[in-house]
N, C-alpha and C positions, 0 to 999 in steps of 0.2 A: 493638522492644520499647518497652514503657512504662515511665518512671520516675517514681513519685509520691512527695510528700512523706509520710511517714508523718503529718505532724498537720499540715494546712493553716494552722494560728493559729498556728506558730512564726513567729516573726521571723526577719532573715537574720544578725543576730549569734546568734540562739539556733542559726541552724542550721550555725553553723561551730562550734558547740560540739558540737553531735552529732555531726558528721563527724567532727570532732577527736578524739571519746570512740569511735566506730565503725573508725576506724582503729588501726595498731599504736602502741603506748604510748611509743614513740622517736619519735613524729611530734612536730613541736617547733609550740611556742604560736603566735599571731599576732606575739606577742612574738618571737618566733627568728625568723621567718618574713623572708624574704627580701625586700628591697624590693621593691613593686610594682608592674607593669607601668603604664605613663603610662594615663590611662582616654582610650578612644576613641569620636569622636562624630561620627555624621553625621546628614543630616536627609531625609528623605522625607514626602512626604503632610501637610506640616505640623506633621511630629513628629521630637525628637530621640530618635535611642537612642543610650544612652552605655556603654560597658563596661567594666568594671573588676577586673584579676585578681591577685589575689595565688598565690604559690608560696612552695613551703619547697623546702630541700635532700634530703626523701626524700620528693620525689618528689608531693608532695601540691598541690592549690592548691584555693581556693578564688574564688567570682568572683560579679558583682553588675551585672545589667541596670536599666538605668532607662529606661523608654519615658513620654518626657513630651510630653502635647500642645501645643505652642505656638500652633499656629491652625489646624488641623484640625477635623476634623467629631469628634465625638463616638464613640470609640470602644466597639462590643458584644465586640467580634473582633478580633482580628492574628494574624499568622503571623509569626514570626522564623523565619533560620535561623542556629544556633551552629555555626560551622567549627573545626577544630584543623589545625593544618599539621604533628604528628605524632599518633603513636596515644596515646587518652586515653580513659576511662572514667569518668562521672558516675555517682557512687555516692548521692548526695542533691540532691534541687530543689525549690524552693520558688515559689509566685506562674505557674504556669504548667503544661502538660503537654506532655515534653519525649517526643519521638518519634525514636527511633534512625535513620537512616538507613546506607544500604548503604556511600557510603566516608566513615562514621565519623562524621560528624557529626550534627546534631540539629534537628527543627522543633520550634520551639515553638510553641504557641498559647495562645490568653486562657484564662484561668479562667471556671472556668460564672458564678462570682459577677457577673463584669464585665456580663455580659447584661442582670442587673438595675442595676446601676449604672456607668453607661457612663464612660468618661475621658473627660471635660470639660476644654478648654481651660484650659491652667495650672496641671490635674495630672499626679500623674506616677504610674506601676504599676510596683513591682519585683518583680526576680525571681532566685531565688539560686539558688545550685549548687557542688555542691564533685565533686571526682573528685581521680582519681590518673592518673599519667602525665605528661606535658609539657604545660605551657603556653603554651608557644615558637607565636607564629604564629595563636593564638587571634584569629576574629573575628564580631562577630553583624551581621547584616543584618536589617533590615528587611523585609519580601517583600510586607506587604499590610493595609489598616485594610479593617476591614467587608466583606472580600472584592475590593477595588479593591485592583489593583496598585497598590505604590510601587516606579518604577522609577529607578534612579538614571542621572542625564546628565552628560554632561562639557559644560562652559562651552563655547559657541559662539561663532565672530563668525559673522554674517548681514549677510541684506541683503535688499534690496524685490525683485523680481521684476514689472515695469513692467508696464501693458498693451500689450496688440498685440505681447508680445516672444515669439516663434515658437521659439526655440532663444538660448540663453547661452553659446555655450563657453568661455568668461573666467569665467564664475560661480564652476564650481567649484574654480578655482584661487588664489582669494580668500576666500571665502566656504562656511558648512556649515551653515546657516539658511536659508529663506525667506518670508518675509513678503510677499503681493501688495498692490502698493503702493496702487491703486484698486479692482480689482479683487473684494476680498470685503465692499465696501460695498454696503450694498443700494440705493442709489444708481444705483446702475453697474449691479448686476444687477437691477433689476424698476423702472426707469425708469419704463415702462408697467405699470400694474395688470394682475398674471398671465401677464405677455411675460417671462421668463426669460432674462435672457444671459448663459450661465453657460462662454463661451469661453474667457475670459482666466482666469477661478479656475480652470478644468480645467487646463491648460497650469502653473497654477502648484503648487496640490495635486501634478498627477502628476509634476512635475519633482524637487520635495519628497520625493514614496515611491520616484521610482527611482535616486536620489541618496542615498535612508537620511539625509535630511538634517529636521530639527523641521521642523513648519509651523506658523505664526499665523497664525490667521483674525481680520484686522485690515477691519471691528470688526462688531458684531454690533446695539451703540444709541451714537448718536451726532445730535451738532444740526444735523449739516453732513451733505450728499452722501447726506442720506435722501430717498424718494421725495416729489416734490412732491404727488403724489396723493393723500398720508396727511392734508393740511389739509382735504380735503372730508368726512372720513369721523365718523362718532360717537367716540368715546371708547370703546364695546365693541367697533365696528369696527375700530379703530385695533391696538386688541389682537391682536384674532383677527388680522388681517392680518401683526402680528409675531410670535405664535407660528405662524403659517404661513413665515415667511421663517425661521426659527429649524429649525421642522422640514425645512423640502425642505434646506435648509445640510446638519444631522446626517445624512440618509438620503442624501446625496449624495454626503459628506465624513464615511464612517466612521472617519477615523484621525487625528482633527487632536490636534496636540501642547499647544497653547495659545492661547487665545480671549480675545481683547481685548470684555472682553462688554459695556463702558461707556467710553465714550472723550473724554475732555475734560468730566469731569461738572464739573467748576469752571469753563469756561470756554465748554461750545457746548451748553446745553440742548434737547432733543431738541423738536421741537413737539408729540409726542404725551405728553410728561412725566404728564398727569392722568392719560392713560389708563395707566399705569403707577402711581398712586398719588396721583401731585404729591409734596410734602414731607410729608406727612404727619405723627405723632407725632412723628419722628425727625429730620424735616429732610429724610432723604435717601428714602425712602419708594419714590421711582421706582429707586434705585439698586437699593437690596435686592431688589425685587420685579423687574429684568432679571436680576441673578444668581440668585434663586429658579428663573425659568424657564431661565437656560442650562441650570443642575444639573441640571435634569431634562429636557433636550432632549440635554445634551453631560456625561454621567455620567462620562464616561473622560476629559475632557481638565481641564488646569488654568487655570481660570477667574481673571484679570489684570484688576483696575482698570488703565487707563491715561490720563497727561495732561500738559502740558507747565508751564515753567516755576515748578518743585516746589521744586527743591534749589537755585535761588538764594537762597533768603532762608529763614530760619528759619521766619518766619510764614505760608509759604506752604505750607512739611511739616507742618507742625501741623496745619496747617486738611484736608490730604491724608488724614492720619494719621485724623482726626474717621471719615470715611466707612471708611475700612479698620478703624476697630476695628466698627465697625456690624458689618460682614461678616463679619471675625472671630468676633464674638460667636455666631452665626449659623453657622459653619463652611461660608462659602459660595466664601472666596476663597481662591485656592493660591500668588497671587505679586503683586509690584507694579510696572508697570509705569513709567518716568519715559521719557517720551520722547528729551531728551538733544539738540533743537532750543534754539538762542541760548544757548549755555553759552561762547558766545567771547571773553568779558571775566570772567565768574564767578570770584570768590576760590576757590582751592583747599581753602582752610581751613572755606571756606562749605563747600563740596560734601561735604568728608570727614566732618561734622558732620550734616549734614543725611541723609547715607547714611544714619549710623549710627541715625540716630533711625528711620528708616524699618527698618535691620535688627532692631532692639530687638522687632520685631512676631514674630521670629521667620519670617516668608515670606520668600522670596527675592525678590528685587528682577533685573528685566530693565531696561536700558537699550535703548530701542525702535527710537527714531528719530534715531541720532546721527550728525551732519554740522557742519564748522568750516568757516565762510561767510568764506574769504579768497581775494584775487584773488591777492596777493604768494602765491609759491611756497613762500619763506622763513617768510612769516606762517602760515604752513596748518600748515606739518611742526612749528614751535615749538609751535606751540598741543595737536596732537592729540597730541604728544610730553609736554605737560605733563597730558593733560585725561584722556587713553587709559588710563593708570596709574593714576589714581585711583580708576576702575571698575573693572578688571581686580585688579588686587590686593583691594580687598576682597572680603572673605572670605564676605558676603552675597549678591554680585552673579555671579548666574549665566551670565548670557549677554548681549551685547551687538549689537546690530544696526545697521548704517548704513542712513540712508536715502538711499540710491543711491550708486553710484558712478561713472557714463558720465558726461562730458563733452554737454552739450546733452542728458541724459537725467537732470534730477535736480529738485529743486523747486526748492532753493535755487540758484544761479545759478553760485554760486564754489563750490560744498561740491565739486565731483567731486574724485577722487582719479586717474582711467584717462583719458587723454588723448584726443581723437579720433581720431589716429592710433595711440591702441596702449601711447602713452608713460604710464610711471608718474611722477604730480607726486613730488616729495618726501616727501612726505604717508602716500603708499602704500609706497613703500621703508623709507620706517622703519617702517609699521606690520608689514610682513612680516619684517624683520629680530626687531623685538620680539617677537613674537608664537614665533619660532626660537628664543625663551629667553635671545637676547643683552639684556642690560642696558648698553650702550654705542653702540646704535645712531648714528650721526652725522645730523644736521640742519644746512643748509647755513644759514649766519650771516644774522638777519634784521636790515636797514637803511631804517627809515624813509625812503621819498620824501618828497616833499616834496607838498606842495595845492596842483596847477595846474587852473585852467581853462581856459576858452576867450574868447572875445573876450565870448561872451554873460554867462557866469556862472561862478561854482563855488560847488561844490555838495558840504556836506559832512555826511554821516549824521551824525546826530547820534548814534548807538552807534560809531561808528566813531573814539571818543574816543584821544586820550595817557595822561590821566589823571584824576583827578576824584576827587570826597570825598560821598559822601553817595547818591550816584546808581545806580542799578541799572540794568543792558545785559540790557531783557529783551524781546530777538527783536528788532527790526528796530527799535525806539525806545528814548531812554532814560523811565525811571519813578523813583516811590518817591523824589519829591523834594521835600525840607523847606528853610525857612530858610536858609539860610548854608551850601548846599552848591553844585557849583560843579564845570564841567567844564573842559578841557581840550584845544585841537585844536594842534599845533605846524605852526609853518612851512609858511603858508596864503600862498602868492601871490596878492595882492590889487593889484587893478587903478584906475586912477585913473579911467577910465571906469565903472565898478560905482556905482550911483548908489543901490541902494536894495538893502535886506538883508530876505530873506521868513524866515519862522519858521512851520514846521510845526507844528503840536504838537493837543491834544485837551484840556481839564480839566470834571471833572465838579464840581466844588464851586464853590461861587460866589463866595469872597471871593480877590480879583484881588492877584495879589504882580506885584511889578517882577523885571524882568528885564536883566541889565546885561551890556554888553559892556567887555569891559577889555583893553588892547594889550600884553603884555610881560608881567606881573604879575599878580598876587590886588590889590595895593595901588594899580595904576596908576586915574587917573579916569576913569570912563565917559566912555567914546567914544557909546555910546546906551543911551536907558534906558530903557526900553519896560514899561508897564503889560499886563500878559495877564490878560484877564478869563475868563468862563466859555467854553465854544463846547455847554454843555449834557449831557454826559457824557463818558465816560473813552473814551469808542470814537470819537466825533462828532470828525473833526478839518480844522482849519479852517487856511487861511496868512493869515498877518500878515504887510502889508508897511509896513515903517519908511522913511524918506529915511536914507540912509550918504553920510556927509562923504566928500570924497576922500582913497586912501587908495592907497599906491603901493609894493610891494614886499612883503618877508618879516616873516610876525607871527606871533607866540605868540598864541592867541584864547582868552581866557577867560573862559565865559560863567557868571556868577553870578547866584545866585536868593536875594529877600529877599522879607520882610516876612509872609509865608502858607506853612503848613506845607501838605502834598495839592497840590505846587505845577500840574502839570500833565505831561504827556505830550508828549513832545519827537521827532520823527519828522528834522527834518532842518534845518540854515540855509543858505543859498541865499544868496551875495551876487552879483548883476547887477545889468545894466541894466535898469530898466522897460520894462513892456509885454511885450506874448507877442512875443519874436524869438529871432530864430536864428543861424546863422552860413549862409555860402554853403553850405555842404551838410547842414546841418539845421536841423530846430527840433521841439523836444520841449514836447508838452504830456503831463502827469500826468492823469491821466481824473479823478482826484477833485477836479484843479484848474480844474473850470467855473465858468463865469458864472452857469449856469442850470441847472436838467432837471426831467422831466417822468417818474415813475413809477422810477427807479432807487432804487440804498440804496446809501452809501458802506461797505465795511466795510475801515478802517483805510486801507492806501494802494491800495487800487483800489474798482471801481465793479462792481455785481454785480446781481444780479434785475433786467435788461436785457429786457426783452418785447415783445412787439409796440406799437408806437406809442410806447413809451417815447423820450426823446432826451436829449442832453447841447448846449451852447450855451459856447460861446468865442469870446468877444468880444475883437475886436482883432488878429487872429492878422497878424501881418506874415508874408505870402507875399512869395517871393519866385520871379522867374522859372525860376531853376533846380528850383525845387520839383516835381519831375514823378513821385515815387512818396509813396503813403501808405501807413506803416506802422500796425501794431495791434498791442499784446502783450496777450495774452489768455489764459486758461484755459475751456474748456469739454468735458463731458461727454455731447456730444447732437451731434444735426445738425438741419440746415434751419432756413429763414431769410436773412435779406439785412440790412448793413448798410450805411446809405449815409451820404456828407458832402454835403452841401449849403451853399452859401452864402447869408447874409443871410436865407433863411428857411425853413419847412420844406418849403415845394412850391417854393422857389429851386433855381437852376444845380445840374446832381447835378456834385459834383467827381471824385469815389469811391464804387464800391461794391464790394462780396465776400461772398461766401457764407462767416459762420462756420466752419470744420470742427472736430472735435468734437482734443482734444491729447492724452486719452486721461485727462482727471480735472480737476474742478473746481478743483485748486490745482497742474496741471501747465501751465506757462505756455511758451507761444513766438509769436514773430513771423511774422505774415504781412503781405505786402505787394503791391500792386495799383498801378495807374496812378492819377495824379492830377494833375487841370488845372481850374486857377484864375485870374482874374487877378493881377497882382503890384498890393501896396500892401494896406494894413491890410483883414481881414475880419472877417465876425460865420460861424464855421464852426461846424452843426449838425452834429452823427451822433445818426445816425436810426436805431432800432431794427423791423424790419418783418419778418412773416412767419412768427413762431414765439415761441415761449415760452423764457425761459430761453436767452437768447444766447450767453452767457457772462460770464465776471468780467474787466474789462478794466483793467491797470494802466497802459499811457501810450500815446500816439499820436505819429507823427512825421510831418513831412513832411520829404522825402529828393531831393536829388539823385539824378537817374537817374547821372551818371556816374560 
């Protein structure tokens, strides 16, 4: 049956008055009326509904819906449904048309007015009701805005689903998410203009639907691992070409959960960016206009900005927050995405603050890509012990994802948590205990070693700090450094042979601040004091080598920065001996650490757009007789091609060569290694890129003892 308000323009205190006055004359006031039940509120589709019911002693209650848009799409329509968990009758309602159902309970839907004035973002539509019976157990749902379910999930932990991986049977004993880790870039899949290889997302989707477990289709536009194809084409071309990659996605992959539809818009701009809009009136012009077409390529799933290094710093959520309210405005976007990569040094007070500014949007917020890059066992379980919880408890954050967890199967080097044989680090034991509901989970007691090297050098990350004042650990260098601020490395074994101190670093401004080393103290005298000038922007990075006094035993190292705020970008310091050497069974060169090259692009610590005729030049390289294999650590997403080493010049002695093979994703890196023979004593060693495009992204090169 139908229950309608007899006057549409009552209010809902007018209408506990008529209720009041339609029931028996012993029904007691709001005044008598019995405390009220707590109001309850959950969120769907970017909207809260809240509930709220009061009861009296005979037997009466009355009660008050609010459906408020937080960042939804504009609502014509909804369907609620009102439950009672015993029998109860609604004798008046107001703001809505409340439909009986079979056990007992009610749909609601929108008022015809709402069609002409739709609920906009920020508002809210109430709706009232009173009856007789029990209140006990009373609850409304949400069911649907505009005819689009809103379905409610329970918080996830996930993970990536790698390529080339056939079968997981550890996945689901960990893990009820999946994300494919390369696999749903278009990158990966249309390589070649119109050659589809859609093996590794089929295997990952239907691993997802027969598992009953979310999928993310990670990502949709993005600056990186998009086809190189797309730089020959027009700007209309460019388009059609991505609502065609958009379309075959939807009609392939009818049931995705959520779609990373823009992926690092602060940090990897797409090269087709124009043909998207460019910046436009807004700034973000190309953003709006990807999420325009998901919406209407992917109707049913919930469409995520995603991008890393967010919630370290307040001014980094702000500037985030800019592009999400666009979207907002617009009711384009359902959740927010923070990746959850280089949070290993992150203040906790930072991160809980910076959530919260992100939950304030009202969307839910995923943790995407979260992994803690430590080699100590001890160092991993403290840290995810401390990091885990501050995601999971808030009350914004709905699901969280790691980005891998096999041992030799992960980006980051140290993040696995599943051993190669099987074993759980620490890391993983406490995440499963916590995750059981226990809040006392144990982590095995973490003890600083100490900084050794080797005869050659050591070599110490510059994120891989004790302590420090002013500095931010964001991803694999430190930033965000001004004046008088000042790090910290402890108990660095320094060698009296170490004859000279390299400094990695990148700065984009041009007025040059000093850079001090201090032994023991903030107050001790510089040991060196080094001027760092520009190297040309914030990406471009260069090593600086100083002459080091000799220096023999255990020190406190603390590196201070003066005189220039924008101080510069810190990647790593390096105290050795001069000249490229090694020790008897190695020697490691850094691919971005050449003498020379020809057609390459540094991007941060490795070397990448490697192509045919392209090369690299290392001058000086002390071989040594035992030198009999050459390593490569690389990423690449292709095959074919050859790369070769040569001495003294590029049609010189071939030392090494190997055929690339493709690792299964442009930022999925491992070692290959081949014979190599040279003579012994100082060389000028080229590698030679020959045979193909796009070789891969190479981070360092070894020569190795064969035994």
């Amino acid at each position: 049956m139908l229950v309608k308000l007899p006057n549409p323009r009552l209010g809902y205190l007018a209408l506990v008055m008529l209720v009041a006055a339609a029931c028996a004359t012993q029904s007691p006031s709001l005044e008598q009326a019995a405390a009220p039940t707590p109001p309850k509120t959950e969120e769907r589709c970017g909207y809260t509904l809240s509930l709220d019911v009061r009861a009296n002693p005979a037997g009466r209650f009355q009660g008050q819906l609010q459906l408020t848009n937080r960042s939804g799409e504009p609502a014509t329509a909804f369907v609620l449904r009102l439950s009672f968990a015993e029998e109860a009758d609604l004798i008046s309602t107001q703001g809505g048309v409340f439909q009986r159902e079979a056990d007992g309970g009610y749909l609601v839907s929108a008022p015809r007015q709402l069609s002409r004035a739709p609920l906009r973002q920020g508002r809210t539509h109430r709706l009232g009701f009173a009856g007789r019976g029990s209140a006990e157990g009373v609850r409304a749902e949400l069911l649907s805005i505009n005819g689009r379910t809103c379905t409610p999930r329970e918080r996830f932990v996930g993970n990536i689903w790698p390529n080339d991986t056939q079968d997981d049977p550890t996945f689901a004993t960990y893990w009820n998410q999946v994300t494919p880790e390369n696999a749903g870039k278009w990158g990966s899949v249309e390589a070649e203009r119109g050659v589809m290889k859609w093996t590794d997302l089929d295997r990952a989707y239907a691993y997802a639907k027969e598992q009953a477990f979310p999928f993310r289709l990670h990502t949709l536009v993005w600056g990186s691992q998009q086809p190189a194809w797309l730089a020959g084409l027009s700007q209309a071309e460019q388009l059609e070409a991505l609502e065609s990659w958009m379309r075959q996605l939807a009609e392939r992959y009818p049931d995705i959960d959520f779609i990373d539809v823009v992926n690092e818009p602060l940090h990897e701009t797409p090269s087709y960016k124009e043909a998207l809009g460019g910046d436009g009136a807004t700034g973000w012009d190309w953003v709006i206009r990807a999420f325009e077409l998901a919406r209407a390529y992917f109707p049913e799933a919930e469409l995520h900005l995603n991008d890393y290094n967010i919630l370290f710093r307040r001014e980094s959520t702000e500037q985030y927050l800019e592009i999400v309210a666009l979207l907002q405005e617009r009711g384009l976007i359902d959740g927010i995405g923070e990746q959850g990569h280089f949070l290993e040094r992150t203040d906790l007070q930072t991160l809980r603050e910076n959530l919260d500014l992100l939950a304030a949007t009202g969307l839910p917020i995923y943790i995407t890509e979260l992994d803690v890059n430590f080699a100590n066992d001890a160092q991993q379980a403290n840290r995810l012990a401390e990091l885990f919880p501050v995601f999971w408890e808030h009350e914004a954050v709905a699901g969280v994802t790691f980005w891998g967890y096999k041992e030799n199967q992960i980006w980051r080097t140290d993040a696995y948590l599943l051993r190669a044989d099987g074993s759980e680090r620490p890391a993983l034991v406490w995440l499963r205990c916590y995750l059981a509901g226990n809040r006392d989970c144990p982590v095995p007691e973490y003890v600083p070693q100490p900084r050794v090297g080797d005869e050659v050098r050591l070599r110490i990350e510059a994120e891989d700090y004790d302590d420090a004042q002013g500095i931010v650990s964001a991803g694999d260098i430190i930033a965000y450094i001004d004046a008088g601020d000042w790090v910290l490395y402890r108990n660095a074994q320094l060698r009296s042979d170490y004859n000279v101190l390299r400094i990695r670093y990148a700065k984009g401004s041009e007025a040059a601040g000093t850079l001090a080393l201090r032994l023991g103290s903030l107050e001790a005298a510089a040991t060196i004091s080094v001027e760092i000038p520009s190297t040309g922007s914030w990406g471009t990075f260069t090593t600086l080598e100083v002459p080091l006094p000799p220096l023999e035993g255990a020190y406190d190292l603390f590196f201070t920065f003066h005189d220039v705020d924008a101080f510069g970008n810190f990647d790593y310091f390096e105290f050795g001996r001069s000249g490229r050497v090694g020790t008897e069974a190695r020697l490691e060169l850094e691919a971005e650490s050449f003498d020379e090259q020809s057609g390459t692009e540094v991007y941060g610590s490795f070397v990448g757009n490697a192509d045919d005729g392209d090369w690299l030049l290392f001058r000086g390289v002390e071989v040594r007789s035992s030198y009999t294999r050459f390593e490569a650590t690389y990423a690449r997403d292709a095959v074919g091609g050859l790369v070769e080493v040569r001495v003294g010049a590029l049609d010189g002695p071939l030392a090494a060569s190997f055929e690339p093979e493709s690792t299964g994703g442009w930022n999925t890196f491992a070692t290959l290694s081949t014979e190599f023979s040279a003579e012994a004593g100082p060389q000028d060693l080229y590698v030679l890129f020959t045979g193909s495009e796009g070789l891969g992204n190479f981070d360092r090169f070894a020569l190795v003892s064969g035994e």
